[in-house]
TORMI-496074 format. One line per field, with one value per residue: x, y, z of N, C-alpha, C in turn; residue number from 1. Coordinates in steps of 0.2 Angstrom, whole numbers, plus 5000, padded with zeros to 4 digits. Layout:
BEGIN
n_X: (X:...) $
n_Y: (Y:...) $
n_Z: (Z:...) $
ca_X: (X:...) $
ca_Y: (Y:...) $
ca_Z: (Z:...) $
c_X: (X:...) $
c_Y: (Y:...) $
c_Z: (Z:...) $
sedo: (NUM:...) $
END
This chain:
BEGIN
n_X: (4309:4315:4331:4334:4343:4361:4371:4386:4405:4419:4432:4447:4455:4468:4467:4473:4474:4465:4456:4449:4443:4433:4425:4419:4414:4406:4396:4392:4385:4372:4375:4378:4372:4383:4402:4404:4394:4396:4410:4406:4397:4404:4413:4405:4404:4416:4417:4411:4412:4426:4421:4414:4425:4432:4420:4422:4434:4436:4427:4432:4444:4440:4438:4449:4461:4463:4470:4475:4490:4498:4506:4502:4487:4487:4495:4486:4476:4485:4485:4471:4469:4475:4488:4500:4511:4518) $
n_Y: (5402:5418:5423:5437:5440:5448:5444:5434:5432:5421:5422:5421:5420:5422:5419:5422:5405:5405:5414:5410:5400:5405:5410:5400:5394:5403:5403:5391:5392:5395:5411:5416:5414:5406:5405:5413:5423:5429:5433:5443:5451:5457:5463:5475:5480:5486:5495:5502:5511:5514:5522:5533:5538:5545:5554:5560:5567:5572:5586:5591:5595:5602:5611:5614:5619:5612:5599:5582:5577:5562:5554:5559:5554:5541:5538:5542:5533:5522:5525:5524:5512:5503:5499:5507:5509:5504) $
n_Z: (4534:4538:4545:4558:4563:4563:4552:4557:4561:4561:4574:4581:4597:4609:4627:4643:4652:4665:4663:4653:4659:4670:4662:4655:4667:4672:4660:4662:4674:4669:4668:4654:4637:4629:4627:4617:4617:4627:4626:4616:4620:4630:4620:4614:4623:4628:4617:4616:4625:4623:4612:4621:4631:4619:4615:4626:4629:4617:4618:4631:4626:4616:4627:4635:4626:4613:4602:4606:4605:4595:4602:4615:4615:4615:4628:4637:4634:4638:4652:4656:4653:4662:4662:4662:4666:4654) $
ca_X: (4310:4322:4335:4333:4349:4368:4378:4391:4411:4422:4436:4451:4458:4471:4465:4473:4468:4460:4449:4444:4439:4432:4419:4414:4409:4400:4391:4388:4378:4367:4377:4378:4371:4388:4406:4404:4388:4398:4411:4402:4394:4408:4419:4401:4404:4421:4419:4404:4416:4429:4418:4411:4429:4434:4418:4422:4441:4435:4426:4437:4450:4438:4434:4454:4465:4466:4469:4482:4496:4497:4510:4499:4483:4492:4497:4480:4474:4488:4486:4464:4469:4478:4495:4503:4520:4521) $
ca_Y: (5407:5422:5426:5443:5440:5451:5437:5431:5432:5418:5426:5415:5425:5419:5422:5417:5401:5408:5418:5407:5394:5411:5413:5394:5392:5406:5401:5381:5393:5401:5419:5421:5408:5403:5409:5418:5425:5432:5438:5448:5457:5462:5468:5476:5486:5490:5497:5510:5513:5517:5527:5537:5539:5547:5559:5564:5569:5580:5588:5592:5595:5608:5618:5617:5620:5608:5591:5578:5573:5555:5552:5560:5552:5535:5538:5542:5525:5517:5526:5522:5505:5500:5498:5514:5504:5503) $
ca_Z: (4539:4538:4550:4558:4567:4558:4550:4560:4557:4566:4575:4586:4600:4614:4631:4647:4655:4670:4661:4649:4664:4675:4655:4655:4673:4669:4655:4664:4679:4667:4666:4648:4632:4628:4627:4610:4617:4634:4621:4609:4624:4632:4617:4614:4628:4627:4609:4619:4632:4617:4611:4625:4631:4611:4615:4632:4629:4611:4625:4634:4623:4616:4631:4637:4620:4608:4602:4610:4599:4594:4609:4621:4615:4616:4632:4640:4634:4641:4659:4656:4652:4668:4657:4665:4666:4649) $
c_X: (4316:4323:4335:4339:4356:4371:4382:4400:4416:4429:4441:4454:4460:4469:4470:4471:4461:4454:4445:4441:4434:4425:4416:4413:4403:4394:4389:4385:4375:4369:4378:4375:4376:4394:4406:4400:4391:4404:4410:4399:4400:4413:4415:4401:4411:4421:4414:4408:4424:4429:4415:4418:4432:4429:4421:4428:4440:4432:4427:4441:4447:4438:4443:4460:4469:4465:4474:4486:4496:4500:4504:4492:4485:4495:4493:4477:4478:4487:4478:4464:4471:4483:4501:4510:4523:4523) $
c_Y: (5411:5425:5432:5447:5444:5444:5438:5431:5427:5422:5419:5419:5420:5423:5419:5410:5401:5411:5416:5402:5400:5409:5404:5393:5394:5406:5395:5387:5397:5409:5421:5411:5403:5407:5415:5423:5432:5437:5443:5454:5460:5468:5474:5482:5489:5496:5504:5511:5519:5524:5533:5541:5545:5553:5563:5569:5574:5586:5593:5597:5603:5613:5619:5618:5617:5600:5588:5576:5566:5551:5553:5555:5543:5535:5538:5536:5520:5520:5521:5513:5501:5498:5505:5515:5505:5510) $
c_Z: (4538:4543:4552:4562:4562:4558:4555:4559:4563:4568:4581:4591:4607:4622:4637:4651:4660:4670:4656:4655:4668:4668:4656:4662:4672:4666:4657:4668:4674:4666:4659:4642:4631:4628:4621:4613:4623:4630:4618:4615:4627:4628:4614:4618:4631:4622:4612:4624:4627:4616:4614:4627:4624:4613:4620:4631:4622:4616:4627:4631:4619:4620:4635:4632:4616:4608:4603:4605:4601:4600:4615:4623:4617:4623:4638:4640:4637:4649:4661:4655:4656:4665:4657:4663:4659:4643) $
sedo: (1:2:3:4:5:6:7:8:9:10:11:12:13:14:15:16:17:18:19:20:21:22:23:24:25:26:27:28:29:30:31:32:33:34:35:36:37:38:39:40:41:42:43:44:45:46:47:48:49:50:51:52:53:54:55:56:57:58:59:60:61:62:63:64:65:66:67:68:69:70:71:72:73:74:75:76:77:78:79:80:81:82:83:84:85:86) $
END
């Protein structure tokens, strides 16, 4: 039988405690297969958030003159990231 599934790539990633006990309850009541599986979807849907965010601001950026300098782009993702502060 051949797989129809994209290979896989292991990754190791530190997460708070909280939020990793918050991911495996999850996964014991039935909300996602496994933690990998709950993973992959989320960063799944950050990386389309990413990107839809990268269309929206060309856009934009089009229709009010120009493109953000590195500082400023850098800046909007920290305000959109909830990291304001920093």
């Amino acid at each position: 039988m051949i797989s129809m599934t994209a290979p896989k790539s292991r990754l190791t990633v530190t997460v708070d405690s909280d939020i990793a006990d918050q991911v495996k309850t999850l996964v014991a009541q039935g909300g996602a297969s496994s933690v990998s599986a709950y993973v992959e979807h989320s960063v799944r849907c950050q990386l389309a958030a990413d990107a839809d965010f990268d269309v929206l601001l060309a856009t934009m950026l089009d229709e009010t003159g120009g493109p953000l300098t590195p500082d400023e782009r850098a800046a909007a993702r920290r305000v959109l990231s909830g990291d304001a502060a920093a």
